[in-house]
C-alpha positions in Angstrom: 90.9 5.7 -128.8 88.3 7.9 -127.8 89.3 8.1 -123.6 93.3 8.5 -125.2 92.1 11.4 -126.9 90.3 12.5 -123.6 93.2 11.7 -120.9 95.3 13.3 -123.1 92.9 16.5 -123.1 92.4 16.5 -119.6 96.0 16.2 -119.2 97.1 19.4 -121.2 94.3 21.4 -119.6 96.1 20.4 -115.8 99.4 21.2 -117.4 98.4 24.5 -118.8 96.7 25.3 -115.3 99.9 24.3 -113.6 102.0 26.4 -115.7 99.5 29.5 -115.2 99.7 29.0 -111.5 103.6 28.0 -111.2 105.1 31.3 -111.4 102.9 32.9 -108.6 103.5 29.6 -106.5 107.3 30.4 -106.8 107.1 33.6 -106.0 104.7 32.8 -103.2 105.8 31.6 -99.9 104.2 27.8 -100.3 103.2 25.6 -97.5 102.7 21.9 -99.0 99.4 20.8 -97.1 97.8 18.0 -98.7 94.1 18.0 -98.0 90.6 16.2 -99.1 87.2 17.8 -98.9 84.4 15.7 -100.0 81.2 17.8 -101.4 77.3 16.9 -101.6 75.3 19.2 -104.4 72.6 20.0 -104.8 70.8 22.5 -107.3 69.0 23.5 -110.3 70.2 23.0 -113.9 68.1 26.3 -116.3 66.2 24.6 -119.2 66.4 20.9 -117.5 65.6 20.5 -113.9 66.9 19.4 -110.7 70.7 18.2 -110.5 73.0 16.5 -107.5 76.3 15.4 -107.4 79.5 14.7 -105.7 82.6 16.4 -105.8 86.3 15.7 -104.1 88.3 18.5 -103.6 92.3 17.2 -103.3 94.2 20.6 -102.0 97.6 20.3 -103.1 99.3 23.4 -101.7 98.8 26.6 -100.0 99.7 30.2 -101.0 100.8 31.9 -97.6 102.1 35.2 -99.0 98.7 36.7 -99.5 95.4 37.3 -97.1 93.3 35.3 -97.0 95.2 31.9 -97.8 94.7 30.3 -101.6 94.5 26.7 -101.7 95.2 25.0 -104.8 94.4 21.8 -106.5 92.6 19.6 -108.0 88.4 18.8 -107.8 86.8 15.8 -109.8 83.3 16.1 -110.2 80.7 13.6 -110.9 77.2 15.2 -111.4 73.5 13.8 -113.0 71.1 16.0 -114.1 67.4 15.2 -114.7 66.0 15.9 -118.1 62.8 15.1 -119.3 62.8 11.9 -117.6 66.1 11.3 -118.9 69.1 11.1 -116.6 72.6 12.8 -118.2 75.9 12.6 -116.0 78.8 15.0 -116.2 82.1 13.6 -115.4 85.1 16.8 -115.1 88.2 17.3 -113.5 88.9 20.4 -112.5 92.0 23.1 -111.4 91.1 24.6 -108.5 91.7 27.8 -106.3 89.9 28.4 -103.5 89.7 30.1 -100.0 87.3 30.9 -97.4 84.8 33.1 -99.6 85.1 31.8 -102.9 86.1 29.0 -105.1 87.0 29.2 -108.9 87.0 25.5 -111.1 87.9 25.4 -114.8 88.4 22.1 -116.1 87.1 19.7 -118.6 84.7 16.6 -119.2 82.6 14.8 -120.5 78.4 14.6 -120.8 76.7 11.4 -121.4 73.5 9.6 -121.1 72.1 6.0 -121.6 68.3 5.5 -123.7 66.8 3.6 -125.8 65.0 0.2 -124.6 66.1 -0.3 -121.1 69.4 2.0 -121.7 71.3 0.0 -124.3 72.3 3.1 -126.5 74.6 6.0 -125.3 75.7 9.0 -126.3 78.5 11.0 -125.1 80.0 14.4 -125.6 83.3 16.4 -124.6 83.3 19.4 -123.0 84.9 22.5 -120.7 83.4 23.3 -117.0 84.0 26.7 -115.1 82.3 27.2 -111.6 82.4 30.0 -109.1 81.2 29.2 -105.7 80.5 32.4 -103.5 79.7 32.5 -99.2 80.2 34.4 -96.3 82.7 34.1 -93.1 80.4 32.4 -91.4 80.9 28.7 -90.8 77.5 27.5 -91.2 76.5 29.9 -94.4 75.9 27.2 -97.1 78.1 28.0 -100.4 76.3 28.6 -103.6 77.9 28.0 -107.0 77.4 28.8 -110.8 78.6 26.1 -112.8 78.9 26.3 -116.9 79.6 22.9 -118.6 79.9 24.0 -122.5 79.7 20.8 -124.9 82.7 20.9 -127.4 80.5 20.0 -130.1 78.6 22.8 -129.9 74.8 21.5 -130.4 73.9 18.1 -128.7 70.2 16.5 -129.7 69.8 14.8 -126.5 69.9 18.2 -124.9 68.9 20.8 -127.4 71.4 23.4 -126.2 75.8 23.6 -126.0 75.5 23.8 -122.5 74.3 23.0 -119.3 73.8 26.1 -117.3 73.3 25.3 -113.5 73.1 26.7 -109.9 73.9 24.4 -106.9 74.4 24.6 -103.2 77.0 22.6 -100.7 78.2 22.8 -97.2 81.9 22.6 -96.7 83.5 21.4 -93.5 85.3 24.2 -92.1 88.7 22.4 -91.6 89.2 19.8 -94.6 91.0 16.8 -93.6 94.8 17.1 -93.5 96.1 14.1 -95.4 100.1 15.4 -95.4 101.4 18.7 -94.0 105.3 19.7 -94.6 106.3 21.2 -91.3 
């Protein structure tokens, strides 16, 4: 019942990204490139300690009217962060729009973590993740990003704070792999 109540969040959130992003795609001169870019992280989470993750990047279009381009799509996003000797994992999917310089996620998730005597218990918690990722033109400039993961329920006891507050660094291949391109 629980996951329902999740897909069913996740799915409005995509919708309501969609229908933000639907009008300026229509006025927009589109070019349907379908394209993956699979991400390493690495960083810091503030109050906890060291994080890493992965993240895959599914570009589902590309705004061609303005300079530079905007790709759109979608970015799930699987990331563990140490905490006092405790391991917790954020699971989001975000909305994407990115181009050369910059990259902006909003999405939503879920935090969880396994303890107890040999990690029989676990405890989860929904929440909302925005991230802005920031580089220069240069090719081999590594991106950095600030990433906010805010727990719905406000206070969770395995973590002491509603949020994980984190800074992390990727490389990005400079030409993601074309899946499907509409000539």
């Amino acid at each position: 019942m629980k996951r329902f109540k999740m897909v069913k969040r996740i799915c409005i959130v995509l919708a309501a990204c969609a229908l933000l992003i639907l009008p300026t795609a229509v006025r927009a001169q589109l070019d349907t490139k379908v394209t993956l870019s699979p991400r390493i992280k690495v960083g810091w989470t503030f109050f906890s300690g060291f994080n890493y993750g992965l993240e895959l990047n599914i570009g589902m279009f590309t705004i061609k009217k303005r300079n530079p381009e905007i790709n759109v799509g979608i970015a799930p996003q699987y990331m563990f962060v140490n905490y006092k000797g405790n391991v917790h994992s954020l699971l989001s999917v975000n909305g994407v729009l990115e181009s050369d310089t910059y990259s902006l996620m909003v999405g939503m998730g879920q935090a969880f973590t396994k303890w107890g005597f040999r990690g029989r218990n676990s405890n989860k918690a929904f929440g909302y993740n925005i991230g802005l990722a920031l580089t220069t033109e240069s090719r081999h400039t590594p991106w950095v990003e600030g990433n906010v993961f805010v727990l719905k329920n406000g206070y969770w006891e395995f973590y002491g704070r509603p949020y994980y507050l984190s800074a992390s660094m990727f490389f990005r291949e400079s030409d993601p792999y074309i899946v499907y391109q509409k000539k």
